[in-house]
C-alpha positions as CSV (number, residue, x, y, z in Angstrom):
1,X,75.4,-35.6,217.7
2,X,73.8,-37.9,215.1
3,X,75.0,-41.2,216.5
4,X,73.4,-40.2,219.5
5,X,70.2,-38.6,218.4
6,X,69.7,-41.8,216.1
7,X,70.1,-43.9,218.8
8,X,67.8,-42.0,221.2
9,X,64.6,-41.7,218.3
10,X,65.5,-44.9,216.3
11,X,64.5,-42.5,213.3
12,X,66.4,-41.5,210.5
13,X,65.6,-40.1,206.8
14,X,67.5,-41.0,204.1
15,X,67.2,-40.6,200.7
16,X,68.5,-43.0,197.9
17,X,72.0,-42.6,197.7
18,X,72.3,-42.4,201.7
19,X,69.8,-45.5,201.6
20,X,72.5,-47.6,199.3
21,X,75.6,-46.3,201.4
22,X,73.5,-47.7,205.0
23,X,72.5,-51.2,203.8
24,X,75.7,-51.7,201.7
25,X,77.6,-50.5,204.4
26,X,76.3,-52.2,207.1
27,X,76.1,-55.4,205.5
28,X,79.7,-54.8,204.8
29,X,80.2,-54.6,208.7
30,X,78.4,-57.5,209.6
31,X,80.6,-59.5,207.2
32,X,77.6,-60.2,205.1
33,X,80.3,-59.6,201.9
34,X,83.5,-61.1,203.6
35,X,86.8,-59.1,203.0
36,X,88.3,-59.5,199.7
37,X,85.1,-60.7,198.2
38,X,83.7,-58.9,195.2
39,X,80.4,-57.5,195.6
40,X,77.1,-58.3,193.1
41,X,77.5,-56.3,190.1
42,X,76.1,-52.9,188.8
43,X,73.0,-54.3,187.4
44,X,71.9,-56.5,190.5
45,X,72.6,-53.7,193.0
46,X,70.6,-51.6,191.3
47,X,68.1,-53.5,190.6
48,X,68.0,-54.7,194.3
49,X,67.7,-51.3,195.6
50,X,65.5,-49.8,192.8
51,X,67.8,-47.5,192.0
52,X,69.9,-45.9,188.8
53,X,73.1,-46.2,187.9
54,X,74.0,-43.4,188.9
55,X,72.7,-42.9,192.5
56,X,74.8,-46.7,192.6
57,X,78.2,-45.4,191.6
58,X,77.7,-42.4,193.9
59,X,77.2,-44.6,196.6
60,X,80.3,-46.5,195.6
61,X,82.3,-43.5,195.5
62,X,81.0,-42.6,199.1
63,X,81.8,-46.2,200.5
64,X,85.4,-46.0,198.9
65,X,85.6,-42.7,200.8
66,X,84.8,-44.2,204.2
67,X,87.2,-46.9,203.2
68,X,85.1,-50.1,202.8
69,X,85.7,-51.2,199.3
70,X,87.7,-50.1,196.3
71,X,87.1,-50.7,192.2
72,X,88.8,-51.9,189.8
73,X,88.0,-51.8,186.0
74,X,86.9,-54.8,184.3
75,X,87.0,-56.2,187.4
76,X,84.6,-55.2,190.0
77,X,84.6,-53.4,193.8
78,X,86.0,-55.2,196.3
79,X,85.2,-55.1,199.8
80,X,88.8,-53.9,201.4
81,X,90.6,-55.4,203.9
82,X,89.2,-54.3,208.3
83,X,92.6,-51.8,208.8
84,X,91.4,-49.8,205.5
85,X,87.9,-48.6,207.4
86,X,88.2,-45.5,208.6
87,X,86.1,-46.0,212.2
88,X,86.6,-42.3,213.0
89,X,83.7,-41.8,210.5
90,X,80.4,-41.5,211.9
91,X,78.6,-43.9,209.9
92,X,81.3,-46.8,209.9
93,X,80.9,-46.3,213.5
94,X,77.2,-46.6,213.3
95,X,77.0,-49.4,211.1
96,X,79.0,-51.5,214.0
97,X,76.5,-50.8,216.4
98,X,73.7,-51.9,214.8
99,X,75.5,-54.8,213.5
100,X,76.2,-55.9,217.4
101,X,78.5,-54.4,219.5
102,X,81.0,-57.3,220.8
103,X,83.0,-56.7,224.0
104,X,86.3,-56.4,222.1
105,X,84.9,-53.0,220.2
106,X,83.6,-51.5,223.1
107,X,87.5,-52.1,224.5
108,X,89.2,-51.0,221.5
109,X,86.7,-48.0,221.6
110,X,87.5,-47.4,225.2
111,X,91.2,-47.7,224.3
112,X,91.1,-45.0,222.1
113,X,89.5,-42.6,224.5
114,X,92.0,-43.4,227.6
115,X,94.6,-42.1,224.2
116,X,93.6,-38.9,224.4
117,X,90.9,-37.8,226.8
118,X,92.9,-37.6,229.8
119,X,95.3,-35.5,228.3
120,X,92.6,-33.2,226.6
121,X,91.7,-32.8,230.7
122,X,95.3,-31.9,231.3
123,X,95.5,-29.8,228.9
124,X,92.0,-28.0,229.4
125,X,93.8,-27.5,233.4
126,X,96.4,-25.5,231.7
127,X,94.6,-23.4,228.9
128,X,90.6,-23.4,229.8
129,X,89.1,-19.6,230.5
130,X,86.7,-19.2,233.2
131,X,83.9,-19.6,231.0
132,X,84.9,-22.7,229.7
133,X,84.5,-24.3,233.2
134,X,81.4,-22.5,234.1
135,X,79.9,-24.6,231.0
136,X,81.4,-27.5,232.4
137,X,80.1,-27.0,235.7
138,X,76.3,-26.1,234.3
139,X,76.7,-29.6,232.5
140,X,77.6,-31.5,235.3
141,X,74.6,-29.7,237.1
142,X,72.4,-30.8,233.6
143,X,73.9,-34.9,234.5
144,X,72.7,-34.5,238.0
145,X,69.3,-33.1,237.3
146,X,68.8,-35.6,234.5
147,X,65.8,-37.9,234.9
148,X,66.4,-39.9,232.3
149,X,68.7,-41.9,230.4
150,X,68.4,-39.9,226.9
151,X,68.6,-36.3,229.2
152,X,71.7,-38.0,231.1
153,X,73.6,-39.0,227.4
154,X,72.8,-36.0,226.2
155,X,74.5,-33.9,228.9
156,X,77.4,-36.7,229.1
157,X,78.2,-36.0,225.6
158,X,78.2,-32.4,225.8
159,X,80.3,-32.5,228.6
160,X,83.0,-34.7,226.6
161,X,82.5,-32.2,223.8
162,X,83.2,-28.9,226.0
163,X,86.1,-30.5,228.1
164,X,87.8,-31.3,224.4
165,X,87.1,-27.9,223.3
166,X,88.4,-26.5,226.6
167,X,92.1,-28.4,225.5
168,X,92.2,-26.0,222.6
169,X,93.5,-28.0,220.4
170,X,91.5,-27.9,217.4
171,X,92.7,-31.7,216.6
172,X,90.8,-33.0,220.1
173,X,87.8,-32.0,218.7
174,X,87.9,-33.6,215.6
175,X,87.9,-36.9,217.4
176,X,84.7,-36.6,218.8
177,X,82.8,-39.2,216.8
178,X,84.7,-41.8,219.2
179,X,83.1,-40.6,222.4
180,X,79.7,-39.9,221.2
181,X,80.3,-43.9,219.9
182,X,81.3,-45.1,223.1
183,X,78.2,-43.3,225.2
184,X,76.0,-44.5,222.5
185,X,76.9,-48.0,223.4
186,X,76.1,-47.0,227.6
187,X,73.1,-45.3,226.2
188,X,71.8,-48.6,224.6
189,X,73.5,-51.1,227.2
190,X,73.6,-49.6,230.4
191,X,72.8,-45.8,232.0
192,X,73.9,-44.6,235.2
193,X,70.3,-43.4,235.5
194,X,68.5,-46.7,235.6
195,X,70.7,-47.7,238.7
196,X,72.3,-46.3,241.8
197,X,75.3,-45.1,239.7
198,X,73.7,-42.2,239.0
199,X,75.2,-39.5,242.1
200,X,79.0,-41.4,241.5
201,X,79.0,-40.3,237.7
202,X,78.3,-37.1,238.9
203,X,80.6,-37.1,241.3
204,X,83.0,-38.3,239.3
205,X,82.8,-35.8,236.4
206,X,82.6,-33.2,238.9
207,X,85.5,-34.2,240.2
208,X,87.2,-33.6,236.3
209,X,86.0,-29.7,236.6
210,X,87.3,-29.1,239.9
211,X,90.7,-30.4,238.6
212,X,90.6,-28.7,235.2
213,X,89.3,-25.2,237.8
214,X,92.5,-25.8,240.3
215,X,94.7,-25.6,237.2
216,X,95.5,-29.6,238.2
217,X,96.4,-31.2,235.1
218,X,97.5,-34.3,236.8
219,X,94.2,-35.5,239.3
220,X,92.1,-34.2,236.0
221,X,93.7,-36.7,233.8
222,X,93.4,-39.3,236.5
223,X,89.7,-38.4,237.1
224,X,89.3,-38.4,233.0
225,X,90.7,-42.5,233.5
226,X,88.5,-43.1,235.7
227,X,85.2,-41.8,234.2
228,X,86.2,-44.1,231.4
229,X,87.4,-47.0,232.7
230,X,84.0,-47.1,234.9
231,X,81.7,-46.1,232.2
232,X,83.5,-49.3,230.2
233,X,82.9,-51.5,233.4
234,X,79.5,-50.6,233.6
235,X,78.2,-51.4,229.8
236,X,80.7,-54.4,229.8
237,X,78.9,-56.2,232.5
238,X,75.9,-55.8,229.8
239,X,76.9,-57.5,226.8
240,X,75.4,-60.5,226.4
């Protein structure tokens, strides 16, 4: 929950290596060293961040991981073509939201979770135990009594979480970095708590639980679509 969490305090610790990867990294994202352009050498770098060599070609290595840039010898790193970054990574992901969320991501983002969430409800209808949807339930009961925006994405994202879980598929979960980005981005932009939206979300992901509880898998992937498709209506309207 570190995208979240971040975005709830605004704090984070880093030390120097994780200190490179952020600013590199997000000035990566904002376009700040354009695709195919190589970036300052060695010696500027880390003399810009008051850093060694070392903690530098670390932080390289980490940034070719995530799939922003790749070296060449005698020739320099490269900042790699858009389809190379992997934006299942948790910091990638990060790095676009502070660099500005456009309408565009927030529909890619939302197109991603229509991909697989309903089905992870359908599926959860078919193989979730009883406890499984008693922990659904309490977190639906833990959205309604929230009286806050941070208690409310909280909740929201532990519901997500559980329901994916619930699929059993082990490959569901691993995905999880997309949601937590995509309630982030309500979390900053818009919260069903701040307006009268508030009882309908509940309603609505209640409505997922009594599906997955029926054994339904159809009217809980449909009620999955539509807990989506509002929540990317809602913070749409918000972009500026």
């Amino acid at each position: 929950m570190d995208l979240l969490r971040t975005a709830i305090t605004g704090n984070v610790t880093r030390n120097n290596h994780a200190f490179v990867v952020h600013e590199i990294g997000k000035a990566i994202i904002k376009g700040d060293y354009e695709v195919g352009s190589l970036l300052p050498g060695d010696a500027e770098l880390a003399e810009r961040f008051d850093v060694s060599r070392t903690v530098l070609r670390e932080a390289m290595k980490t940034l070719s991981a995530k799939g922003l840039v790749f070296a060449r010898a005698r020739i320099g790193t490269r900042v790699t073509e858009r389809t190379k970054w992997n934006l299942f990574d948790a910091d990638v992901l990060t790095w676009h939201f502070e660099a500005g969320v456009t309408e565009e991501f927030l529909g890619h983002l939302s197109e991603m979770r229509l991909s697989f969430e309903p089905f992870a409800a359908r599926l959860a209808a078919k193989k979730a135990g009883g406890e499984d949807i008693r922990k659904l339930h309490a977190l639906v009961d833990g959205m309604a009594a929230a009286r806050s925006k941070e208690v409310f994405a909280v909740a929201d994202l532990d519901f997500h979480l559980a329901l994916l879980d619930a699929s059993k598929n082990p490959f569901m979960y691993s995905v999880g970095n997309l949601i937590e980005a995509a309630l982030v981005s309500a979390f900053k932009l818009s919260s069903p708590v701040e307006d009268d939206t508030h009882e309908t979300s509940v309603r609505q992901h209640r409505r997922i639980v009594k599906a997955i509880e029926a054994h339904n898998g159809d009217a809980a992937a449909a009620a999955m679509e539509t807990v989506i498709i509002v929540g990317r209506d809602r913070v749409k309207g918000k972009i500026v």
